[in-house]
C-alpha positions as CSV (number, residue, x, y, z in Angstrom):
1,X,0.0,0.0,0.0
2,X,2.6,2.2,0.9
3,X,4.6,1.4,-2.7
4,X,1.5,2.4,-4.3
5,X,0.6,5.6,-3.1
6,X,4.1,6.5,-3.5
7,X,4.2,5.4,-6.8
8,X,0.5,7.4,-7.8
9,X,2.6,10.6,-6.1
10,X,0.1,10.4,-3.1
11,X,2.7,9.7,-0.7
12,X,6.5,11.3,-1.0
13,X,9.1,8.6,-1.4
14,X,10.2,6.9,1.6
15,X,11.3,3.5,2.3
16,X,8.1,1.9,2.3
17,X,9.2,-1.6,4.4
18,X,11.2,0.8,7.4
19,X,7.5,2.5,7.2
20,X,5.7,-0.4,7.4
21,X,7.7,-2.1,10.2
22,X,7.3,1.7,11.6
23,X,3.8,1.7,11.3
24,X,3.3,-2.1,12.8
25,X,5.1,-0.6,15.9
26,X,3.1,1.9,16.5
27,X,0.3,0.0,16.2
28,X,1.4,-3.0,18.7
29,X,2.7,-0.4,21.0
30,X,-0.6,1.5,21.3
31,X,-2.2,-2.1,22.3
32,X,0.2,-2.8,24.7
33,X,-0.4,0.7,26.2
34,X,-3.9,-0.1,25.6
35,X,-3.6,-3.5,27.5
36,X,-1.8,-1.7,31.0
37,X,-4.3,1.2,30.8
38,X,-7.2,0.8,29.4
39,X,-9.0,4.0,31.5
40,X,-6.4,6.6,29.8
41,X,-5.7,4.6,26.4
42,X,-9.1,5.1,24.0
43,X,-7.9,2.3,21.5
44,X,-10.3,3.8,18.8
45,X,-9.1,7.2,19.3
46,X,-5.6,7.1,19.9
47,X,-5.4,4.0,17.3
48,X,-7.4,6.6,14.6
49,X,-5.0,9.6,15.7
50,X,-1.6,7.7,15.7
51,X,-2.3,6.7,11.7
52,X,-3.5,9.7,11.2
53,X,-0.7,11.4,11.9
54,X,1.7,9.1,10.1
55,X,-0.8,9.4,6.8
56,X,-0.2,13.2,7.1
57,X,3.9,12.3,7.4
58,X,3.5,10.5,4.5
59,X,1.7,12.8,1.9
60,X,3.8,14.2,-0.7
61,X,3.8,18.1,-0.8
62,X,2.5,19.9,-3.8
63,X,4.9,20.9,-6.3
64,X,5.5,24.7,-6.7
Protein backbone atom coordinates (compact mmCIF):
# COMPACT_ATOMS: atom_id res chain seq x y z
CA UNK A 1 0.00 0.00 0.00
CA UNK A 2 2.57 2.16 0.90
CA UNK A 3 4.59 1.40 -2.72
CA UNK A 4 1.51 2.41 -4.30
CA UNK A 5 0.62 5.60 -3.10
CA UNK A 6 4.14 6.46 -3.52
CA UNK A 7 4.24 5.45 -6.84
CA UNK A 8 0.53 7.38 -7.78
CA UNK A 9 2.59 10.59 -6.09
CA UNK A 10 0.13 10.38 -3.06
CA UNK A 11 2.71 9.66 -0.73
CA UNK A 12 6.49 11.34 -1.02
CA UNK A 13 9.08 8.61 -1.37
CA UNK A 14 10.23 6.85 1.64
CA UNK A 15 11.27 3.46 2.34
CA UNK A 16 8.14 1.92 2.33
CA UNK A 17 9.20 -1.59 4.40
CA UNK A 18 11.24 0.77 7.35
CA UNK A 19 7.51 2.54 7.16
CA UNK A 20 5.66 -0.38 7.36
CA UNK A 21 7.71 -2.10 10.19
CA UNK A 22 7.29 1.74 11.62
CA UNK A 23 3.76 1.73 11.28
CA UNK A 24 3.30 -2.13 12.83
CA UNK A 25 5.10 -0.63 15.87
CA UNK A 26 3.09 1.95 16.53
CA UNK A 27 0.31 0.01 16.22
CA UNK A 28 1.44 -3.00 18.70
CA UNK A 29 2.69 -0.44 21.04
CA UNK A 30 -0.57 1.51 21.30
CA UNK A 31 -2.16 -2.06 22.35
CA UNK A 32 0.21 -2.82 24.73
CA UNK A 33 -0.37 0.66 26.19
CA UNK A 34 -3.89 -0.05 25.61
CA UNK A 35 -3.60 -3.46 27.51
CA UNK A 36 -1.79 -1.73 31.01
CA UNK A 37 -4.32 1.19 30.75
CA UNK A 38 -7.25 0.76 29.35
CA UNK A 39 -9.01 3.98 31.48
CA UNK A 40 -6.39 6.56 29.81
CA UNK A 41 -5.68 4.57 26.38
CA UNK A 42 -9.10 5.06 24.01
CA UNK A 43 -7.92 2.30 21.53
CA UNK A 44 -10.28 3.84 18.82
CA UNK A 45 -9.14 7.20 19.34
CA UNK A 46 -5.56 7.11 19.93
CA UNK A 47 -5.38 4.01 17.25
CA UNK A 48 -7.43 6.55 14.58
CA UNK A 49 -4.96 9.62 15.74
CA UNK A 50 -1.61 7.72 15.71
CA UNK A 51 -2.30 6.73 11.75
CA UNK A 52 -3.50 9.75 11.16
CA UNK A 53 -0.71 11.36 11.87
CA UNK A 54 1.65 9.14 10.12
CA UNK A 55 -0.77 9.45 6.80
CA UNK A 56 -0.17 13.18 7.07
CA UNK A 57 3.90 12.26 7.43
CA UNK A 58 3.52 10.52 4.49
CA UNK A 59 1.68 12.84 1.90
CA UNK A 60 3.84 14.17 -0.69
CA UNK A 61 3.84 18.11 -0.75
CA UNK A 62 2.46 19.91 -3.84
CA UNK A 63 4.85 20.93 -6.32
CA UNK A 64 5.48 24.66 -6.65
Amino acid sequence: IIQAGIDSGEFRPVQPEETAIALSALLEGMILVWVIDDETVQIDHHTKAAVRLVLEGLKAHPTA
